[in-house]
N, C-alpha and C positions, 0 to 999 in steps of 0.2 A: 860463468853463471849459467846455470839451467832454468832453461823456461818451461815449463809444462805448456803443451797446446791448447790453448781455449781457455786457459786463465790467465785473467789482464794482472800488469803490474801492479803494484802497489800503490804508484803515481797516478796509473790511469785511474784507478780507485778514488783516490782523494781528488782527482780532479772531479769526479762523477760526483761525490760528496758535495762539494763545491757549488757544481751545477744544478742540485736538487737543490741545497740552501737559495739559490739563488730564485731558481722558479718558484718558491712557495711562495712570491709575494708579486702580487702584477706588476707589471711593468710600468703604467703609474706611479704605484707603491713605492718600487723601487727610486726612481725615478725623486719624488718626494724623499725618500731616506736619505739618498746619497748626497743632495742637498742640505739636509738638517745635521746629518754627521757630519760632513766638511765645517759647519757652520761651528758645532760642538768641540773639532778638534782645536779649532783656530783659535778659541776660545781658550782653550786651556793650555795652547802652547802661549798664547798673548799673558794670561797670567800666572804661567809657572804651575801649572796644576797637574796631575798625572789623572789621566782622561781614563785609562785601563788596568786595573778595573775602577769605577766611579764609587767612591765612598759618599754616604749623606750630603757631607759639606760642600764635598763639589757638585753634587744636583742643586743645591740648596743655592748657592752662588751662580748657576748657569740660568735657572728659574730667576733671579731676580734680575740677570744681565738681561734676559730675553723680557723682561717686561719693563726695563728700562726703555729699552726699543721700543716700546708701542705696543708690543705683539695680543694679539685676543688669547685668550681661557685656551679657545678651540686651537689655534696654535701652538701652543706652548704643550698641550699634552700632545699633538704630532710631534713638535721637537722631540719631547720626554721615549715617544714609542720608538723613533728615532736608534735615541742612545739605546734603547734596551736593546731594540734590535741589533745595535752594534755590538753589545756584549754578547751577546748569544751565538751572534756567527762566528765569534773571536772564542769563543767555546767557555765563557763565561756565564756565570748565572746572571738574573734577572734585580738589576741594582737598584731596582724600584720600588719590592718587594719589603715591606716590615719597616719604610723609612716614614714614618709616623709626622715626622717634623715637614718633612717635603708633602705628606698630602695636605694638612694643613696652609703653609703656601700656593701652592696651586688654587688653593681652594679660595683661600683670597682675593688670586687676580681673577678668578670668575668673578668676586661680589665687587672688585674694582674696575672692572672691565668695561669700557662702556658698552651699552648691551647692541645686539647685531640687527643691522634692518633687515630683516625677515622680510619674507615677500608672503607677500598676502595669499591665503587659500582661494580656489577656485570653486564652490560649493555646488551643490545640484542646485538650488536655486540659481546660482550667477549661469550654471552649465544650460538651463532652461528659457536662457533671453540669450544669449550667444547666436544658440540655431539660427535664428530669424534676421540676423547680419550676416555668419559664415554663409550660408543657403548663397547669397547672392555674391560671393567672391568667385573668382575663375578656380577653379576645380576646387570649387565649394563644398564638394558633396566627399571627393576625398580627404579635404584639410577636417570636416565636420567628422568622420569616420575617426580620424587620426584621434583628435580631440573626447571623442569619446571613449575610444580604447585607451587611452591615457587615464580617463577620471576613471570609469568602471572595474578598467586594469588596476587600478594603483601605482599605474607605471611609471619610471623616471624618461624622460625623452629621448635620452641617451639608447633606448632600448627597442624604440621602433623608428628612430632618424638614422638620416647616413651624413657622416659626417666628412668621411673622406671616399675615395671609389667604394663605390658599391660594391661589396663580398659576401656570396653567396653563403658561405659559409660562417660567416659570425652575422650577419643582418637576417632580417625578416621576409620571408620569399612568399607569395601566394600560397606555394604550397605545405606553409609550417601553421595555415590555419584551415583547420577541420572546424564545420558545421554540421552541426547532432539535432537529426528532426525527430528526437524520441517525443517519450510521454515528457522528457525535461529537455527542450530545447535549448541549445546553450553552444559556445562556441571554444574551442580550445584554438591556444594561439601560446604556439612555439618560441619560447625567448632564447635564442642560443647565446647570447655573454649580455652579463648584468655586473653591474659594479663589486655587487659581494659572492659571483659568482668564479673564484678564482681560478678553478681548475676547467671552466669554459663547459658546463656540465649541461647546462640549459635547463630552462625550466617551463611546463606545463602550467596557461591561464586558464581556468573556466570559468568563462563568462555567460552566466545567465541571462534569458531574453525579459526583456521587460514588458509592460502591458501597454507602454506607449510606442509606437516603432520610429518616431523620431528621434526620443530619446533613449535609444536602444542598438549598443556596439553590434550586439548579434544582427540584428537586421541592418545595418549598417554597412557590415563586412560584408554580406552577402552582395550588394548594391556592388561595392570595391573590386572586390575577385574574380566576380562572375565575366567569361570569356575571355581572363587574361591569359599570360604565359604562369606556371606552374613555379618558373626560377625569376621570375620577375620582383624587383622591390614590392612591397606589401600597399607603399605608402608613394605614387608616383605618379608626376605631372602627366598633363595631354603632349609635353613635348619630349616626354621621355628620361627628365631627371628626375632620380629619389629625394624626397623629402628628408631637407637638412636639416637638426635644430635648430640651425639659427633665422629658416624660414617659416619652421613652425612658430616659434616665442614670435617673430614679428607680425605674423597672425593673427595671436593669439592677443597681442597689443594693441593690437589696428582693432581687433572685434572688443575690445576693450575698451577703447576710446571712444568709440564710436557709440557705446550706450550709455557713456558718462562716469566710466571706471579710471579712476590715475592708473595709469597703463605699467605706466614703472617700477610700481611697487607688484608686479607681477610676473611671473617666468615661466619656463618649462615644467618645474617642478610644484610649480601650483597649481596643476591637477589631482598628481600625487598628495599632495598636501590636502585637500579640498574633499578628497576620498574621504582620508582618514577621518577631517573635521566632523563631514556628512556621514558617517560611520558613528561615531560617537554621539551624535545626534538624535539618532535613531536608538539609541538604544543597544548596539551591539556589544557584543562583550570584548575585553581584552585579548582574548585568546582568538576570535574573530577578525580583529583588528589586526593581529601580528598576521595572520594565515591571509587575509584581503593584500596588506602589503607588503608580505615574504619577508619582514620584520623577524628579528631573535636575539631577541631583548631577554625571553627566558630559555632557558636549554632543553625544560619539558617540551613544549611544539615540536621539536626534531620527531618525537616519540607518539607523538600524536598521529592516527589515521584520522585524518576527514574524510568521509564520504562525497560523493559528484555533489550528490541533491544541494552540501552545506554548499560545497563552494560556488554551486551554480544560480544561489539563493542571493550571491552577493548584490548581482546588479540591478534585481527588482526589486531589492527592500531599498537602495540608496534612491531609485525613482522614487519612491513614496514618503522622500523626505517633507516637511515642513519648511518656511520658510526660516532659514536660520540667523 
């Protein structure tokens, strides 16, 4: 057989094939699939069903297995994304498609479902009695930063904590936040991986300054940064360890209980949540709201240009919330 130099096999090709199928979905993602399709095949080898390709009826009876089980709304369509996933790397179309009878089902165990304890929003209101319990914890003043780059950000937790060693290169460093003394003071802060960020692309925050500087990330960070190291965590004790999730939420529970909040019924993501709320409050628009928390719920946004001034407008119009 003749090889040409500098062109791979055919093998080596479909394995490269293979490898791109494989990265286009995080590692997480993955992770979650490989679990649902095991669960899918067993399924259909238990009742004599041909799993590939999946016709209606076998959705139709895998959907009511999986809600025999217990399973919530919200699960049963990861199972479902699952199986399609499965067809598609198997080089099959998409079995989900035009099956009329299965959305209907689905749609069911949403309204049988029992509904999910949601964790309660974090509001500007609730963010504006916090201060005056954080202030007085040991590195008050960095967990109070954190806390506000979370609500002004719209952040998930996941995207300024470390949760396993600290890596320079997917965590948040001193030096991935710039402060802007223009005529629009405001602070950009560097997110290098976020959960719907799959290809690790990062993303640009600008966070506007507000007229209160207690409740105001940009004057906050400055307090944070100022005379650190450059590669250092963003977010880090007097003794030298980064701020974990799971030390922020107990935080954020302790400063919680402490003013008479059921602590429980709140988490990390109830800052994020608490944006949005206090966003909607105020009167902002939808399109507002998706760009405040990098939401793409619609595909026009992608095509949208915002200007600095809009996005740097977010954090002092959510200060001049109302009590909600």
């Amino acid at each position: 057989m003749v090889i040409i130099a500098g062109i791979p096999a055919l093998c080596d090709l479909e394995d490269t094939v293979h490898s791109l199928m494989e990265r286009s979905l995080r590692l997480n993602t993955r992770r979650t699939y490989n679990s649902a399709q095991k669960r899918y095949l067993e399924f259909c080898h238990t009742y004599k069903l041909i799993p590939l390709p999946a016709n209606e009826q076998v959705l139709l009876l895998y959907v009511a297995f999986l809600y025999t089980q217990g399973l919530t709304h919200s699960t049963v369509q990861v199972y479902l994304a699952a199986v399609r996933s499965l067809h598609v790397f198997q080089g099959y179309g998409n079995p989900l498609e035009a099956c009329l009878r299965l959305k209907q089902v689905v749609k069911a165990v949403h309204i049988e479902s029992a509904p999910v304890n949601q964790k309660l929003p974090i509001t500007f209101d609730i963010m504006s009695k916090l201060q005056t319990v954080v202030s007085n914890f040991s590195d008050g003043t960095m967990l109070w930063c954190a806390m506000l780059l979370a609500f002004f950000g719209c952040m998930r937790a996941s995207e300024f904590t470390v949760n396993a060693a600290f890596d320079k290169s997917i965590h948040i460093c001193v030096s991935d936040v710039s402060l802007i003394d223009s005529h629009i003071p405001h602070a950009i802060v560097f997110v290098k991986k976020s959960k719907t960020d799959i290809y690790n692309k990062g993303v640009s925050l600008y966070i506007g300054c507000t007229s209160n500087p207690i409740l105001c990330a940009h004057c906050s960070l400055r307090q944070v940064v100022v005379g650190r190291s450059s590669e250092s965590p963003l977010f880090m004790f007097t003794n030298g360890s980064p701020l974990s999730k799971y030390v922020f939420v107990r935080a954020t529970r302790l400063a919680l209980s402490l003013l008479g909040y059921p602590s429980h019924q709140y988490s990390g993501h109830s800052f994020r949540a608490g944006a949005a709320t206090t966003a909607a409050s105020v009167g902002m628009s939808g399109h507002e709201i998706q760009l405040l928390g990098r939401w793409r719920s619609n595909a026009y946004v992608r095509y949208i240009r915002s200007p600095i001034n809009l996005l740097c407008s977010f954090a002092p119009r959510l200060s001049k919330s109302q009590h909600y």
